[in-house]
mmCIF file of the N, C-alpha and C atoms, coordinates in Angstrom:
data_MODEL
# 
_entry.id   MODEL 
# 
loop_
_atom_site.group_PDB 
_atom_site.id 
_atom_site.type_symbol 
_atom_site.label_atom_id 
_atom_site.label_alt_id 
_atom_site.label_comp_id 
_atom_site.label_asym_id 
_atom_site.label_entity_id 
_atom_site.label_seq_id 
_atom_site.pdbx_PDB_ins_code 
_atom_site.Cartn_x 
_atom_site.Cartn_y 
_atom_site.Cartn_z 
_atom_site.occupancy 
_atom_site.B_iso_or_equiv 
_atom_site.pdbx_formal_charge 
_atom_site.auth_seq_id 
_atom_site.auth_comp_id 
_atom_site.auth_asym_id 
_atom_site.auth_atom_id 
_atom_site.pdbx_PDB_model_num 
ATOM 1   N N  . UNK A 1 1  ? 1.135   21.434  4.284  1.00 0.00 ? 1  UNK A N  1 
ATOM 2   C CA . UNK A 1 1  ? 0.255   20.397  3.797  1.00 0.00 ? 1  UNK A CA 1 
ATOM 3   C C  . UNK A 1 1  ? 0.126   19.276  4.831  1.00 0.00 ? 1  UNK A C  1 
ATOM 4   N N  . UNK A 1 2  ? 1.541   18.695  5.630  1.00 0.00 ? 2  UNK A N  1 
ATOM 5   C CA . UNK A 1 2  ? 1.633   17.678  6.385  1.00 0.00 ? 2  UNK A CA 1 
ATOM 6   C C  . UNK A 1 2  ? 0.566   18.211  7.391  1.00 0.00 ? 2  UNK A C  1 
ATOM 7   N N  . UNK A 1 3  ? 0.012   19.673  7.758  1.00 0.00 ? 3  UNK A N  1 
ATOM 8   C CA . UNK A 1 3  ? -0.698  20.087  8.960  1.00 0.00 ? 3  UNK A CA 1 
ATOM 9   C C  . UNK A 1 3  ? -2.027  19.601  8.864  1.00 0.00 ? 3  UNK A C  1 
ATOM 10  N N  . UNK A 1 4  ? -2.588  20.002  8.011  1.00 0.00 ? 4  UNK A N  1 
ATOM 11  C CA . UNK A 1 4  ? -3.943  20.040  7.345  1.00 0.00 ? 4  UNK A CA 1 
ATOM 12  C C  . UNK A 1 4  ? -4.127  18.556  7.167  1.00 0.00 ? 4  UNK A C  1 
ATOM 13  N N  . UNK A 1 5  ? -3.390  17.166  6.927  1.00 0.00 ? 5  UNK A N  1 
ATOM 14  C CA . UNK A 1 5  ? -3.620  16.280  7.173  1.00 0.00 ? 5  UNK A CA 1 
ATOM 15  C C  . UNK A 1 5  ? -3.704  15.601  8.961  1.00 0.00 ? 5  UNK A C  1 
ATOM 16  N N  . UNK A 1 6  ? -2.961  16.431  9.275  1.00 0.00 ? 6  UNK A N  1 
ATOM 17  C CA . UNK A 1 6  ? -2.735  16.417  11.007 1.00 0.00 ? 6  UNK A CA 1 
ATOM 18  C C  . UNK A 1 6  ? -4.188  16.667  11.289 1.00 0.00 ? 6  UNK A C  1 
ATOM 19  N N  . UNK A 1 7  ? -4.513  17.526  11.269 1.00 0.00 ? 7  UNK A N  1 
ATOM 20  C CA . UNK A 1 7  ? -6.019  18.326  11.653 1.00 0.00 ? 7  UNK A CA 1 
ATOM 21  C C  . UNK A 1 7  ? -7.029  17.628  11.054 1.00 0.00 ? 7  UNK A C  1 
ATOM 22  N N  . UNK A 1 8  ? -7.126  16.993  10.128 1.00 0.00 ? 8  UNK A N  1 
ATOM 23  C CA . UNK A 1 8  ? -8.241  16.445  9.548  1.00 0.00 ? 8  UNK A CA 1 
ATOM 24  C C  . UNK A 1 8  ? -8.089  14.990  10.449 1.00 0.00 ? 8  UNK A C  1 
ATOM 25  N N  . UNK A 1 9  ? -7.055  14.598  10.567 1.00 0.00 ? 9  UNK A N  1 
ATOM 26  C CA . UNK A 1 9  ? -7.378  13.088  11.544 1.00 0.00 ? 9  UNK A CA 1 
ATOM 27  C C  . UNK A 1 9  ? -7.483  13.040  13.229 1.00 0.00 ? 9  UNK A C  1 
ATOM 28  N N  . UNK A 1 10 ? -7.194  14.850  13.677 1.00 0.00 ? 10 UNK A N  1 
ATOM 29  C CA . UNK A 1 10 ? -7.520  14.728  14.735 1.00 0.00 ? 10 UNK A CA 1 
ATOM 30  C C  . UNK A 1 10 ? -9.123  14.932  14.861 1.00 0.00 ? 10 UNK A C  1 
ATOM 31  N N  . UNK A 1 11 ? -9.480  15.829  13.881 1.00 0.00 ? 11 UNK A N  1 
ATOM 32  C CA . UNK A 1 11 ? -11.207 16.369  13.744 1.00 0.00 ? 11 UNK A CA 1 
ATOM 33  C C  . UNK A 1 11 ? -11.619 15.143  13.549 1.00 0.00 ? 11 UNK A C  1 
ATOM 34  N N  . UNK A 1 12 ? -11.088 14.059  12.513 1.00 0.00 ? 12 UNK A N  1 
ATOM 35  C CA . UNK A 1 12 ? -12.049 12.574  12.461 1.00 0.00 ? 12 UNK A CA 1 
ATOM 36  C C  . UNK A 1 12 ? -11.942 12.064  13.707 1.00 0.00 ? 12 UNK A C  1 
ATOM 37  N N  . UNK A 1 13 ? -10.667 11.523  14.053 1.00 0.00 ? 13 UNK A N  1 
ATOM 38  C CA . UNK A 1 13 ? -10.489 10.759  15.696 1.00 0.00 ? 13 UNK A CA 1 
ATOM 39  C C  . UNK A 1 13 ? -11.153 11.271  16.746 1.00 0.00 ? 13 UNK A C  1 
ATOM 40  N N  . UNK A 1 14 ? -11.686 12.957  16.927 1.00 0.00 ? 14 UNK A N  1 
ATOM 41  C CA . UNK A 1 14 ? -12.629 13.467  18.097 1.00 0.00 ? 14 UNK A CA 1 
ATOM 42  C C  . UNK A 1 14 ? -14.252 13.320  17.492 1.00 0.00 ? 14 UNK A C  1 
ATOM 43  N N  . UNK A 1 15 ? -14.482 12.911  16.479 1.00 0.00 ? 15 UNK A N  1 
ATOM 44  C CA . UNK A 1 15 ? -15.751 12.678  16.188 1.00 0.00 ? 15 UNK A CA 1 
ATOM 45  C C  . UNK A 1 15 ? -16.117 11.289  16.450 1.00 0.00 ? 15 UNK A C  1 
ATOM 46  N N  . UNK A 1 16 ? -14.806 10.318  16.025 1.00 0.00 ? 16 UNK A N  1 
ATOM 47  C CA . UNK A 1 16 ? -15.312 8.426   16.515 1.00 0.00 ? 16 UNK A CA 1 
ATOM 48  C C  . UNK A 1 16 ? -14.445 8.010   17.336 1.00 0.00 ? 16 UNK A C  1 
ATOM 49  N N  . UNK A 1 17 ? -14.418 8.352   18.483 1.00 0.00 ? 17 UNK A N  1 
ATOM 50  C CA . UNK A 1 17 ? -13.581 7.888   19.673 1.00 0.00 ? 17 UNK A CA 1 
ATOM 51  C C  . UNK A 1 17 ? -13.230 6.254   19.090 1.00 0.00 ? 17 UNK A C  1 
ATOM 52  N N  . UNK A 1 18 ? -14.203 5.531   18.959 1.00 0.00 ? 18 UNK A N  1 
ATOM 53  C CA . UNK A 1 18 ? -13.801 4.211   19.139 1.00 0.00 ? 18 UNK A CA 1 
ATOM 54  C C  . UNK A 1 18 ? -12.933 3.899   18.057 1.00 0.00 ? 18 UNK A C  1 
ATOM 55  N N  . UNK A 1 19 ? -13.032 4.184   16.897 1.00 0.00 ? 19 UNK A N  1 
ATOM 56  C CA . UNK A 1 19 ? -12.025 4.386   16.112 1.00 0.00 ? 19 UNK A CA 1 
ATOM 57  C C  . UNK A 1 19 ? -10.510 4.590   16.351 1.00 0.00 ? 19 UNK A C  1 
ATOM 58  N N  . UNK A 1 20 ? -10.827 5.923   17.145 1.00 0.00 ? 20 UNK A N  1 
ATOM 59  C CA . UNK A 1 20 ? -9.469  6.151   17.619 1.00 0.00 ? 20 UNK A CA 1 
ATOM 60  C C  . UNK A 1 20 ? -9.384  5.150   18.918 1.00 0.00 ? 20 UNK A C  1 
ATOM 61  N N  . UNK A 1 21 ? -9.479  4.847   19.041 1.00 0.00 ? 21 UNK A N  1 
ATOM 62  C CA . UNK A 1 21 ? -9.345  4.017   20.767 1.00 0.00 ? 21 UNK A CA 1 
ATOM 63  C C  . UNK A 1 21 ? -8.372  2.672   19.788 1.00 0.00 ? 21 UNK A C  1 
ATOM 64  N N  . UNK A 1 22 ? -9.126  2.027   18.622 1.00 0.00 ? 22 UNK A N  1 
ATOM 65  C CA . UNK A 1 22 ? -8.996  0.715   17.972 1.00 0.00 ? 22 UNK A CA 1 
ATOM 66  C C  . UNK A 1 22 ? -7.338  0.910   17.178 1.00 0.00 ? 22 UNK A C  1 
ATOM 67  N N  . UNK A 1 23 ? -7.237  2.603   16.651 1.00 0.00 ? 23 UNK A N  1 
ATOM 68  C CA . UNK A 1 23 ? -6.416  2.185   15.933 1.00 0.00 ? 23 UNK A CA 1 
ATOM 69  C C  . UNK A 1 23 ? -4.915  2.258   17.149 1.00 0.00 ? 23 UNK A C  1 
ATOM 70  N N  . UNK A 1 24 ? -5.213  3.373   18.091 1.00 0.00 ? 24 UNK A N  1 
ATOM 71  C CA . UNK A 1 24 ? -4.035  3.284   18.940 1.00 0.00 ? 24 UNK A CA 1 
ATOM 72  C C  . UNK A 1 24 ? -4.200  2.006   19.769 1.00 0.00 ? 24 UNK A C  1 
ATOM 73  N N  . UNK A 1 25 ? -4.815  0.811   20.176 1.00 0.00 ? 25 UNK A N  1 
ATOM 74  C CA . UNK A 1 25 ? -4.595  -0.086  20.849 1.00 0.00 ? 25 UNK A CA 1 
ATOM 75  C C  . UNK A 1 25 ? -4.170  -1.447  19.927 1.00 0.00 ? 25 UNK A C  1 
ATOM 76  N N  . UNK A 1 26 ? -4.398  -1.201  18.571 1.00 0.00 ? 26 UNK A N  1 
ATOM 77  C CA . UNK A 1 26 ? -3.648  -1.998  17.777 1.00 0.00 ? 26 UNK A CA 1 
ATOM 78  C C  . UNK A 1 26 ? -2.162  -1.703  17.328 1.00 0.00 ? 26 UNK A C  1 
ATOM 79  N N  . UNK A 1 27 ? -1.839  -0.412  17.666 1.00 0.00 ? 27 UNK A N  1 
ATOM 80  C CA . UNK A 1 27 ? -0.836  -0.021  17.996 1.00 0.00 ? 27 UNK A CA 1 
ATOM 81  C C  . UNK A 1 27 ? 0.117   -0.468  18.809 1.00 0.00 ? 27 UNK A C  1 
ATOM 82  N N  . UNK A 1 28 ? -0.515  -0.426  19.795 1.00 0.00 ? 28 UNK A N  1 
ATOM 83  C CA . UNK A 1 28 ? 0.245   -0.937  21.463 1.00 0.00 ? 28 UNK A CA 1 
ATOM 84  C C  . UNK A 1 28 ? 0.556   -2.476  20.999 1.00 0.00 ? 28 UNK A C  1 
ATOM 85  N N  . UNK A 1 29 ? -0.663  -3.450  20.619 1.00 0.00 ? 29 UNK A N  1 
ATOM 86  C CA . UNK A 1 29 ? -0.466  -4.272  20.197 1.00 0.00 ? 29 UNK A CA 1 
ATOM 87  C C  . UNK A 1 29 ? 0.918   -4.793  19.995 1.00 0.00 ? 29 UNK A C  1 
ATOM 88  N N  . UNK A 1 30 ? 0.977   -3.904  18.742 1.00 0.00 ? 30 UNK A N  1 
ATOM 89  C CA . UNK A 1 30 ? 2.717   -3.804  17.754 1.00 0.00 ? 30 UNK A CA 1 
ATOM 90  C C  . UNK A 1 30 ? 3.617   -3.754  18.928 1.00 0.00 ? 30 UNK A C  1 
ATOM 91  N N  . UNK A 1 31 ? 3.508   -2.396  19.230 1.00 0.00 ? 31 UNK A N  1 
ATOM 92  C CA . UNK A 1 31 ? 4.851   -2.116  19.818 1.00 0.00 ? 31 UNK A CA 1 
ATOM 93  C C  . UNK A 1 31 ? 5.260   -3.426  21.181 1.00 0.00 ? 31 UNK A C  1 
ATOM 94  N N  . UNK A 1 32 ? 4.177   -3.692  22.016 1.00 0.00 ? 32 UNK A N  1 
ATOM 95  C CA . UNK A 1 32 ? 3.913   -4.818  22.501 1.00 0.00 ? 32 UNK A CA 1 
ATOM 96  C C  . UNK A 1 32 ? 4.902   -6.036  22.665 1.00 0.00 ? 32 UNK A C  1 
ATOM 97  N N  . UNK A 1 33 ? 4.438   -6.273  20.454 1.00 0.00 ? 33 UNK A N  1 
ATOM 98  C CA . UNK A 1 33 ? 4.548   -7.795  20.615 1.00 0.00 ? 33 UNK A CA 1 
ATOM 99  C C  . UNK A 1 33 ? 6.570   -7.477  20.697 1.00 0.00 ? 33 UNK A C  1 
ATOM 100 N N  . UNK A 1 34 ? 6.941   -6.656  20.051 1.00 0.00 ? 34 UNK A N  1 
ATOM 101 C CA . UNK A 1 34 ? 8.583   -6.362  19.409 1.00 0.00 ? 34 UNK A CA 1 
ATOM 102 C C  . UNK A 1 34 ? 8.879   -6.149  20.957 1.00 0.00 ? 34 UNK A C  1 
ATOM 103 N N  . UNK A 1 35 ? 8.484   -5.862  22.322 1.00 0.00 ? 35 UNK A N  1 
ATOM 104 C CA . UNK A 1 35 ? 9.029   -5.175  23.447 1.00 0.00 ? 35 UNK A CA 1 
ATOM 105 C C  . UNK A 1 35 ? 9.134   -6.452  23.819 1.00 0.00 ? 35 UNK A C  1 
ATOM 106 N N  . UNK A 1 36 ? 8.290   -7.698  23.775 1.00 0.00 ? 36 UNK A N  1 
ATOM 107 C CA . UNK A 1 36 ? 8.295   -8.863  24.443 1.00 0.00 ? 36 UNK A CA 1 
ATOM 108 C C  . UNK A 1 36 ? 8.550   -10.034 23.622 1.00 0.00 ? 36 UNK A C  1 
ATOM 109 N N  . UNK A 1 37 ? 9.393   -10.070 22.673 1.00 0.00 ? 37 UNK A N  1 
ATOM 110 C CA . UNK A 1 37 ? 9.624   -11.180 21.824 1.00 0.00 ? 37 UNK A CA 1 
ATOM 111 C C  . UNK A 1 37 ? 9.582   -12.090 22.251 1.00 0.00 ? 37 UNK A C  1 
ATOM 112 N N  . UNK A 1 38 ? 10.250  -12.788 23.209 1.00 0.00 ? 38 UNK A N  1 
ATOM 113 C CA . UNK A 1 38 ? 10.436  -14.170 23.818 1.00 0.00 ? 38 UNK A CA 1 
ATOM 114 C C  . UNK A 1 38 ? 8.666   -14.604 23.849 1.00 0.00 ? 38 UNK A C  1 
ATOM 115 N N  . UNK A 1 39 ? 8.051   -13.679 24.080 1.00 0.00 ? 39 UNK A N  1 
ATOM 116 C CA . UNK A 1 39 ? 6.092   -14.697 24.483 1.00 0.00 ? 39 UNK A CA 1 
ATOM 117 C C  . UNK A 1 39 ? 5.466   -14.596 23.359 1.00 0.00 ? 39 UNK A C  1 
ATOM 118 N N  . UNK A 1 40 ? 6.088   -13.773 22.170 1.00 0.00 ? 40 UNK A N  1 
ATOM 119 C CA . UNK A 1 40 ? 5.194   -13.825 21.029 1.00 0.00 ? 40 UNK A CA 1 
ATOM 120 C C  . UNK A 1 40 ? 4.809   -15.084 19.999 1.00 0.00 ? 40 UNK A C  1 
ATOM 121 N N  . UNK A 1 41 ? 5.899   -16.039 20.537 1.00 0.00 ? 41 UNK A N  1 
ATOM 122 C CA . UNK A 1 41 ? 6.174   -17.095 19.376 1.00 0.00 ? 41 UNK A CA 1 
ATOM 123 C C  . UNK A 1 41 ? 6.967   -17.115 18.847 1.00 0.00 ? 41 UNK A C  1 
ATOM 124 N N  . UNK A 1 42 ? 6.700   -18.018 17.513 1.00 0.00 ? 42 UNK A N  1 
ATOM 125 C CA . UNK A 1 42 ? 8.193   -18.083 16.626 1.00 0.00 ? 42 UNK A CA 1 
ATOM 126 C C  . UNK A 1 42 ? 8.152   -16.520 15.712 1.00 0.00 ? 42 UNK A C  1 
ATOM 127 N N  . UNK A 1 43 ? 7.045   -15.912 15.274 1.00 0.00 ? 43 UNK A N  1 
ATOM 128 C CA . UNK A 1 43 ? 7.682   -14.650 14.531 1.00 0.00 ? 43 UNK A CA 1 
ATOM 129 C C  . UNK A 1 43 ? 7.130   -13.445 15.354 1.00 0.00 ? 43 UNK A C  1 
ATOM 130 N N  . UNK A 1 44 ? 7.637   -12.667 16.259 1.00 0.00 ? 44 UNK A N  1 
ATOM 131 C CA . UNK A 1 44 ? 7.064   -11.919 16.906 1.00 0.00 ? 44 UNK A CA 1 
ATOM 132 C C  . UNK A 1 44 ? 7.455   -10.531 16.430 1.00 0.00 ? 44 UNK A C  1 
ATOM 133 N N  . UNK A 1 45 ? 8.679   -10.261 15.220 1.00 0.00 ? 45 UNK A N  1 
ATOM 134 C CA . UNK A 1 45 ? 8.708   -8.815  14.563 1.00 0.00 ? 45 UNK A CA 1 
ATOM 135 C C  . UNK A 1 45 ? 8.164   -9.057  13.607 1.00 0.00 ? 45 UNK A C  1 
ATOM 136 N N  . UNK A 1 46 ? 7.694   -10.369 13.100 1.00 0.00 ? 46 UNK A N  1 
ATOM 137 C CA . UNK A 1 46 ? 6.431   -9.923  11.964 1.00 0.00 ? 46 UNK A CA 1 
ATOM 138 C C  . UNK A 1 46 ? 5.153   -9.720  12.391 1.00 0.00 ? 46 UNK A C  1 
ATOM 139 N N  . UNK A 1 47 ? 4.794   -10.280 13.403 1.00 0.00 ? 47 UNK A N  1 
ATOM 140 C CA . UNK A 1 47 ? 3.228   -9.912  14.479 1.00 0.00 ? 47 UNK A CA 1 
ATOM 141 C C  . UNK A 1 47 ? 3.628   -8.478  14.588 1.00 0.00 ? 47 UNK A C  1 
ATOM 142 N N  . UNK A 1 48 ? 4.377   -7.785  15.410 1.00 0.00 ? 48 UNK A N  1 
ATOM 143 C CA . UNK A 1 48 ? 4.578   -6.280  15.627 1.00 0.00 ? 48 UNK A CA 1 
ATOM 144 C C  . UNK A 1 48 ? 4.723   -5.569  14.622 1.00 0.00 ? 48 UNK A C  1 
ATOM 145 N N  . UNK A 1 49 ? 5.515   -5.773  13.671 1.00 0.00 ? 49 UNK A N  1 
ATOM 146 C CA . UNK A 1 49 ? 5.527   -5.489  12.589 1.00 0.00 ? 49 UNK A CA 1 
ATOM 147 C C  . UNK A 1 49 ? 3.750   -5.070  11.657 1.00 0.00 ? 49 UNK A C  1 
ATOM 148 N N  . UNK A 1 50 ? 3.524   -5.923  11.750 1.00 0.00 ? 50 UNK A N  1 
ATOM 149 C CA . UNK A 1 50 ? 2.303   -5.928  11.212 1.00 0.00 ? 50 UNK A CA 1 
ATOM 150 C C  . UNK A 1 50 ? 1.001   -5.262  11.867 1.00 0.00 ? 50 UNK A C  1 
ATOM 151 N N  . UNK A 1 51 ? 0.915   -5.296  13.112 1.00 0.00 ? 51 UNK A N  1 
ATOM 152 C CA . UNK A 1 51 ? -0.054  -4.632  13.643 1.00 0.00 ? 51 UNK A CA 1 
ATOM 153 C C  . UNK A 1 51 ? 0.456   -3.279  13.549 1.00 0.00 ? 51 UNK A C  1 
ATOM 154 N N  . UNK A 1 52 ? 1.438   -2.751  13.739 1.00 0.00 ? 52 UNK A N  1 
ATOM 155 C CA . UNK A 1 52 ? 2.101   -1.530  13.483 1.00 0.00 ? 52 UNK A CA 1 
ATOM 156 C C  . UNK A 1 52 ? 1.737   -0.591  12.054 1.00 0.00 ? 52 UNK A C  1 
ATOM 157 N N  . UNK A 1 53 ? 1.936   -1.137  11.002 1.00 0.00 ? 53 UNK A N  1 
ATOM 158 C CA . UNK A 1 53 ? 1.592   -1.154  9.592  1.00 0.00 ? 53 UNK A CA 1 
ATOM 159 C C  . UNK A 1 53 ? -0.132  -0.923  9.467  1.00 0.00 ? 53 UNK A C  1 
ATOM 160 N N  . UNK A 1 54 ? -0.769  -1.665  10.205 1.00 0.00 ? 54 UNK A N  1 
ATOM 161 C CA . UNK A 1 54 ? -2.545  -1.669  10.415 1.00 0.00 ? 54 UNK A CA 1 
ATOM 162 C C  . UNK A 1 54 ? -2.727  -0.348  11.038 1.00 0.00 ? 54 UNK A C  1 
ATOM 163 N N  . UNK A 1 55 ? -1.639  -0.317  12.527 1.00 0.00 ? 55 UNK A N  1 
ATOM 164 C CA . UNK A 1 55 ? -2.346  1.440   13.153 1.00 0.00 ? 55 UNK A CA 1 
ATOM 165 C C  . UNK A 1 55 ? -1.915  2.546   11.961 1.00 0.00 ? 55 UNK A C  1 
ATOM 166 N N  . UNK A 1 56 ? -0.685  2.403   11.207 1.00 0.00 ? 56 UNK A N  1 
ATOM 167 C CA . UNK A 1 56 ? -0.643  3.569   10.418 1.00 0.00 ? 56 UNK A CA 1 
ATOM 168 C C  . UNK A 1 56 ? -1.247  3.897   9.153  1.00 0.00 ? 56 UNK A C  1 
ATOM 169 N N  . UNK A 1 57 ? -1.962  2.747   8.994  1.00 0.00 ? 57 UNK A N  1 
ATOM 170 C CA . UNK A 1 57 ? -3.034  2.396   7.639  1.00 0.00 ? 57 UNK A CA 1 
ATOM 171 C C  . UNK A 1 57 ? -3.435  3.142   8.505  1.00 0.00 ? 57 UNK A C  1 
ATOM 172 N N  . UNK A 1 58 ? -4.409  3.068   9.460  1.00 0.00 ? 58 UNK A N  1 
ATOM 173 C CA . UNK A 1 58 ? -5.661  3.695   10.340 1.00 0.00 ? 58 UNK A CA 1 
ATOM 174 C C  . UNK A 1 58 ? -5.917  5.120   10.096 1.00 0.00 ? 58 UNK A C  1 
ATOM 175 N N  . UNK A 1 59 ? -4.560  5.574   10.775 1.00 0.00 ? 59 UNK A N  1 
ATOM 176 C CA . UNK A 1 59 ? -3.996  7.055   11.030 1.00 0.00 ? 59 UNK A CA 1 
ATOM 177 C C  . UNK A 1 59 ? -3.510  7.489   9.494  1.00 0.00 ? 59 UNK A C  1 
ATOM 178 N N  . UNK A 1 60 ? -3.839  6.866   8.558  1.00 0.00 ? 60 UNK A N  1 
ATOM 179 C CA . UNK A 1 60 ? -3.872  7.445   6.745  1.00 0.00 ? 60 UNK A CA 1 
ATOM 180 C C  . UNK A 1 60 ? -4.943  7.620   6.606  1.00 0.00 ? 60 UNK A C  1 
ATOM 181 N N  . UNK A 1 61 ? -5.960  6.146   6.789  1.00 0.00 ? 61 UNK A N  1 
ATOM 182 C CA . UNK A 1 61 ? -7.344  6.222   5.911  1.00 0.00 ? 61 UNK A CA 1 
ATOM 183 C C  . UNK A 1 61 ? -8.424  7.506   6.730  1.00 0.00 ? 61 UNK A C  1 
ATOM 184 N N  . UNK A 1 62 ? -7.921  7.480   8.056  1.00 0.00 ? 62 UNK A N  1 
ATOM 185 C CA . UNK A 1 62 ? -8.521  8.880   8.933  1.00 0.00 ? 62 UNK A CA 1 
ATOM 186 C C  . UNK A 1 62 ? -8.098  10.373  8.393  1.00 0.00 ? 62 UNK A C  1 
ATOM 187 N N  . UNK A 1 63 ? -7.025  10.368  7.932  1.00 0.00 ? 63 UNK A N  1 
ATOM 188 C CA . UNK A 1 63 ? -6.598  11.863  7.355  1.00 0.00 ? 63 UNK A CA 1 
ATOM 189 C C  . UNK A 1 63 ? -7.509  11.666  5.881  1.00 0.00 ? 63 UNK A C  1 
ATOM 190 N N  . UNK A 1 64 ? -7.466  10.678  5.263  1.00 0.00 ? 64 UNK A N  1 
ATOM 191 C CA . UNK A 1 64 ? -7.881  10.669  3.915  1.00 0.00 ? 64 UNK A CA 1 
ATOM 192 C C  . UNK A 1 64 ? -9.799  11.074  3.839  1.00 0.00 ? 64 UNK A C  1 
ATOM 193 N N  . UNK A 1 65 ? -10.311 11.398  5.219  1.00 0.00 ? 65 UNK A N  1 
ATOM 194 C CA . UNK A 1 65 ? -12.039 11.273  4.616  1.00 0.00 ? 65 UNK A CA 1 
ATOM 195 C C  . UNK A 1 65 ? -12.384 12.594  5.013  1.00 0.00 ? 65 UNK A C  1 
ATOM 196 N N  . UNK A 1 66 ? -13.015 12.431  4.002  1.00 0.00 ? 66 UNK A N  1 
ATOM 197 C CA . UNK A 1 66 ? -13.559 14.040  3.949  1.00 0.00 ? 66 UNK A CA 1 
ATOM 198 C C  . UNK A 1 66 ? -14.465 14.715  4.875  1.00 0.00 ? 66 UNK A C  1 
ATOM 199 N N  . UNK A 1 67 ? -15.553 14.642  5.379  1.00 0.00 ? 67 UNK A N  1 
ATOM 200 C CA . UNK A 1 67 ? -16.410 15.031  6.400  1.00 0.00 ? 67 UNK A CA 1 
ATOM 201 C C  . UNK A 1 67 ? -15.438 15.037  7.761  1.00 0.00 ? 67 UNK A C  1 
# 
């Protein structure tokens, strides 16, 4: 079952590049802000944290559509 969700978000992500481009660079974002704490500010694992949480929303709501 975990496959068939695999495959359906790679078939969406090769149909809207930019999509995929947005959700992995909000990604990086995350991982980013947690690699460089000291420049993030005062909460920089809730900034990473959070953009992190947004790319894997992404990489759900992409497995979840049908076409």
């Amino acid at each position: 079952m975990f496959n068939h969700y695999c495959k359906r978000t790679e078939k969406y992500f090769s149909r809207y590049p930019y999509v995929n481009a947005a959700v992995h660079v909000i990604g990086g974002v995350g991982i980013g802000f947690l690699l460089t704490y000291p420049m993030a500010g005062s909460h920089p694992v809730r900034w990473g944290v959070a953009f992190l949480v947004l790319s894997v929303l992404g990489h759900l709501w992409a497995s979840m559509q049908k076409k």
